[in-house]
C-alpha positions in Angstrom: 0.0 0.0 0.0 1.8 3.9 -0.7 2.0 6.1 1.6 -1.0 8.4 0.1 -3.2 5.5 0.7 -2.0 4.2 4.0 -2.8 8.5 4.9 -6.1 8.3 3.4 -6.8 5.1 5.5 -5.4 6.4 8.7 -7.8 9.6 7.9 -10.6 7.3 7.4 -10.2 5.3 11.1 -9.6 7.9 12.2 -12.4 10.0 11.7 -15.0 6.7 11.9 -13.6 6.4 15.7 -14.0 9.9 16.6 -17.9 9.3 15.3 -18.1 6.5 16.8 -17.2 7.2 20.2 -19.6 10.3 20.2 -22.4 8.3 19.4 -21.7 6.2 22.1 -21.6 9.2 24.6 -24.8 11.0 23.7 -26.9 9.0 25.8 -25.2 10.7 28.7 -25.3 14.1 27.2 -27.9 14.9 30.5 -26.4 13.1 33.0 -25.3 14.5 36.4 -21.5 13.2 36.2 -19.7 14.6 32.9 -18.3 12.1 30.3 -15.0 12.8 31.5 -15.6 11.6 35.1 -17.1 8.6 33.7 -14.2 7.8 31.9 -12.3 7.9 34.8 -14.9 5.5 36.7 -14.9 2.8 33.7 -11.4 2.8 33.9 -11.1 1.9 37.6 -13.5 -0.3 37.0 -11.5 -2.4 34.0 -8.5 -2.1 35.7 -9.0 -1.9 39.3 -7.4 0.8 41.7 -4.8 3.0 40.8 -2.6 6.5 41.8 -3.8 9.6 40.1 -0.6 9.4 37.9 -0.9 6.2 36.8 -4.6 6.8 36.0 -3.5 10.0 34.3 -1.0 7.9 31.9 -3.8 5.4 30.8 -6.0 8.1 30.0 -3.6 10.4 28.9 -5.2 13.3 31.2 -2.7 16.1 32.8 -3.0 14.7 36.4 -4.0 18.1 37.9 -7.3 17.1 35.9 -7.2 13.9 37.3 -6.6 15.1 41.1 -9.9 17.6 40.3 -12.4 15.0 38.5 -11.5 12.5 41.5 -12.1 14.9 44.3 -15.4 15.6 42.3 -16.5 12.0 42.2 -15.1 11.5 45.7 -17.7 14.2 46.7 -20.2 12.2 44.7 -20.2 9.4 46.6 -18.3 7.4 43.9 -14.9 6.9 44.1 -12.9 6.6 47.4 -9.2 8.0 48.0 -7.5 5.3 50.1 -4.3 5.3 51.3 -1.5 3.7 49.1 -0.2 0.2 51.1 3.0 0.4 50.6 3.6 4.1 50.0 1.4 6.3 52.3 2.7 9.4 50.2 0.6 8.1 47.5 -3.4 7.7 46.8 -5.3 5.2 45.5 -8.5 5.5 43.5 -10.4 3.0 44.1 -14.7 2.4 43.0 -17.7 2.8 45.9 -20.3 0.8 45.6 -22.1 3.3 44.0 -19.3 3.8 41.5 -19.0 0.4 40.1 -22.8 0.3 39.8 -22.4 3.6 37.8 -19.8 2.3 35.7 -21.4 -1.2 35.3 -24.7 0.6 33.7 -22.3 2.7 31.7 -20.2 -0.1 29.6 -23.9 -2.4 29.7 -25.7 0.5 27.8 -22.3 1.1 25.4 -22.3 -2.7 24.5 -26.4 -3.0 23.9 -26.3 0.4 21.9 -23.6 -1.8 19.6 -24.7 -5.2 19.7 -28.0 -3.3 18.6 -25.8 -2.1 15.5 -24.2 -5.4 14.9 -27.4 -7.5 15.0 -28.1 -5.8 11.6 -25.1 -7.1 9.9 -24.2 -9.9 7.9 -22.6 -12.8 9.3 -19.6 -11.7 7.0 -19.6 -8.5 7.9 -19.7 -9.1 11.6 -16.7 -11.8 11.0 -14.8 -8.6 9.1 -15.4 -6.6 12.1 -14.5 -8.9 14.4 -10.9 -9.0 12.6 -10.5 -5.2 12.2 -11.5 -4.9 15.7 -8.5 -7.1 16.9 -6.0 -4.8 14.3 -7.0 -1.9 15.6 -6.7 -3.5 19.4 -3.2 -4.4 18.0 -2.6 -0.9 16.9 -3.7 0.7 20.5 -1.4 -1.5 22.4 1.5 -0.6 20.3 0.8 3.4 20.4 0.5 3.1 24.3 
């Protein structure tokens, strides 16, 4: 493939993810806890308690925004600040009850809005997605 086309490509999967993931965040578009903080939740949740740095790496966020969006769900009733075990400088981010509930509900209504979408597909073209979804997996790990 030349270069023009592997730019027009990379232009394309782009732009389909950005769509994409908006679509998938419009249901919350009136919800009390912004997108971002959500974010933050579902992230806890799929990869369990972490600092405020490390959470800030994953989801490339400064941490300042970090530190401000956990305080926020903190406040919320969400998301607890525990002390680190081994390092009592540092703070873990860990899920409330309430917080894993949230974030549950969130990633439930994400995966019935697509297996909606999918359900009208071929068999083929589910199998074709199921492939591209495991490239572009491929590509995420390697640009983290």
């Amino acid at each position: 493939m030349s270069d023009k086309s592997d730019m027009h490509l990379a232009r394309d999967l782009a732009v389909s993810a950005m769509r994409l993931v908006r679509r998938l965040r419009l249901p919350h578009a009136g919800d009390t806890v912004p997108v971002a903080q959500l974010s933050i939740l579902t992230a806890i949740l799929r990869d369990g308690p972490m600092t405020t740095g490390e959470l800030a790496m994953r989801e490339r966020i400064k941490p300042p925004s970090i530190s401000r969006s956990s305080h926020a769900l903190a406040q919320m009733g969400l998301l607890e600040r525990v002390s680190h075990a081994t390092d009592r400088r540092q703070v873990l981010l860990t899920l409330t009850e309430r917080g894993r509930i949230m974030a549950s509900e969130d990633i439930a209504e994400r995966e019935l809005l697509l297996a909606d979408q999918l359900g009208a597909l071929t068999p083929q073209q589910r199998e074709t997605l199921a492939r591209a979804a495991d490239i572009v997996n491929s590509i995420v790990e390697r640009v983290e």
